[in-house]
C-alpha positions as CSV (number, residue, x, y, z in Angstrom):
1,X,129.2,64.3,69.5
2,X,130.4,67.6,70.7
3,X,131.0,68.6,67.2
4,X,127.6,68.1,66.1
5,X,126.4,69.4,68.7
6,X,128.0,72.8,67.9
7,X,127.6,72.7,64.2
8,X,130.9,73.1,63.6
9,X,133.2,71.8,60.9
10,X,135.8,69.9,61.1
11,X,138.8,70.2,58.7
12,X,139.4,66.0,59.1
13,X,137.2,63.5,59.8
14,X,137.2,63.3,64.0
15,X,139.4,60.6,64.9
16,X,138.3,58.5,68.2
17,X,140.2,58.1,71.1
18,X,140.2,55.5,73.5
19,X,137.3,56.5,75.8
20,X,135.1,57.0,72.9
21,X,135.3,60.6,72.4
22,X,135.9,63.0,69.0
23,X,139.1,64.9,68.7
24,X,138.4,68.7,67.3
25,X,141.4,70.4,65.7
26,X,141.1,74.2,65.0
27,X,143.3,75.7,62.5
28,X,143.6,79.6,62.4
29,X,144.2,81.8,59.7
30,X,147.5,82.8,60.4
31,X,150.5,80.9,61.4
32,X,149.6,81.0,64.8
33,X,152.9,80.4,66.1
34,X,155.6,82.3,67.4
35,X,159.3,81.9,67.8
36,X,160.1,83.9,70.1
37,X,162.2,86.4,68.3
38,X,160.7,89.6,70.0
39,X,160.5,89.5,73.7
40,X,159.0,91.5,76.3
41,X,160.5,95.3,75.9
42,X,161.6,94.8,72.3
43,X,161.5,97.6,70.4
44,X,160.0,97.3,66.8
45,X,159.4,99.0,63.7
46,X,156.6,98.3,61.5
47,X,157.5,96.9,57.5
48,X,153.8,96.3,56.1
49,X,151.2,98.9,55.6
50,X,148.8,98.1,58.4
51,X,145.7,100.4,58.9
52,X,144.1,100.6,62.3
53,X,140.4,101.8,62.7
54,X,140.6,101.6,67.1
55,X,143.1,104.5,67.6
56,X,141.6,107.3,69.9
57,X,140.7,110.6,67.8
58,X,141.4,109.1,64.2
59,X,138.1,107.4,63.6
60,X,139.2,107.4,59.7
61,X,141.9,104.8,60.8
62,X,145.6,105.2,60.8
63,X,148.2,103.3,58.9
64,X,151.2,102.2,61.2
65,X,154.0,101.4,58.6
66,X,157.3,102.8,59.6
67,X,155.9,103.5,63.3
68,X,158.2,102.4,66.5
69,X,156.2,100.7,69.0
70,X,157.6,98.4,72.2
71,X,156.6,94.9,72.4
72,X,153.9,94.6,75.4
73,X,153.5,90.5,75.1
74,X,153.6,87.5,73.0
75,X,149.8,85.9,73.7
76,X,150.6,82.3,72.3
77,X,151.1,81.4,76.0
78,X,147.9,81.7,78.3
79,X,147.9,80.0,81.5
80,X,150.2,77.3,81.0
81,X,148.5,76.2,77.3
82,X,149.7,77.0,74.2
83,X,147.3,78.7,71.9
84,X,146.7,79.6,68.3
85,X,147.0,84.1,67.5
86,X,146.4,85.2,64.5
87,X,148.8,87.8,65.5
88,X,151.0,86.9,68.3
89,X,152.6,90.1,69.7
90,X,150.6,93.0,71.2
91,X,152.9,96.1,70.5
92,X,152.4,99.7,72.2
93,X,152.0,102.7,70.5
94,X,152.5,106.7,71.6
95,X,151.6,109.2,68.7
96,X,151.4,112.7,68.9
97,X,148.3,114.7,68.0
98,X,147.6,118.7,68.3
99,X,150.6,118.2,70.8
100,X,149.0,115.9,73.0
101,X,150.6,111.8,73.7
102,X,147.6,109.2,72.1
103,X,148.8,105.6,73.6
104,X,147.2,102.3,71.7
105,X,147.7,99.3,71.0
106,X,148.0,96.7,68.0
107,X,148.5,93.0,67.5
108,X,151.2,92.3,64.9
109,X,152.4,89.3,63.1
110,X,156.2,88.5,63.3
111,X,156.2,89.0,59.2
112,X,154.9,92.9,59.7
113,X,157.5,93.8,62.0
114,X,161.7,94.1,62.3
115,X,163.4,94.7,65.8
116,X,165.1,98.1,66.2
């Protein structure tokens, strides 16, 4: 079987179909759903303390609550097939450092952020 093969673990017993092959079902951490409620362009606000460790010239990380970012894309689309995110929405960033624009990037959860 394809999951034995892989040693991986299934959260049911696989159930057979009619050709005779296992069905593998992957749950995520998160939700990983979306509804849609912030669109390409929205602009967002974030509510939950979130710290970021990736941002240019802050290697001590940086926490985002209460930053304004623009919705770049919801990711539970790819190619045609609907897929599973953690955190759905990749959101932009500009913050200001020694006078100088730093641009970055996050993926959020619906529940960490409100539309502006």
């Amino acid at each position: 079987m394809i999951a034995q093969r892989a040693n991986l673990r299934l959260s049911q017993p696989a159930a057979r179909t009619t050709v005779g092959r296992a069905r593998l079902t992957v749950h995520a951490s998160g939700n990983g759903v979306s509804t849609g409620a912030f669109a390409e362009g929205t602009r967002i606000k974030v509510t939950k303390p979130v710290k970021l460790y990736s941002v240019p010239k802050h290697p001590e990380g940086i926490d985002i609550e209460g930053m304004e970012g623009v919705v770049a894309k919801d990711i539970t689309n790819f190619k045609g097939k609907v897929i599973s995110a953690n955190f759905p929405y990749v959101v932009k960033f500009v913050t200001q450092l020694g006078g100088a624009d730093i641009k970055f990037q996050a993926h959020l959860g619906e529940e960490e952020m409100q539309a502006l």
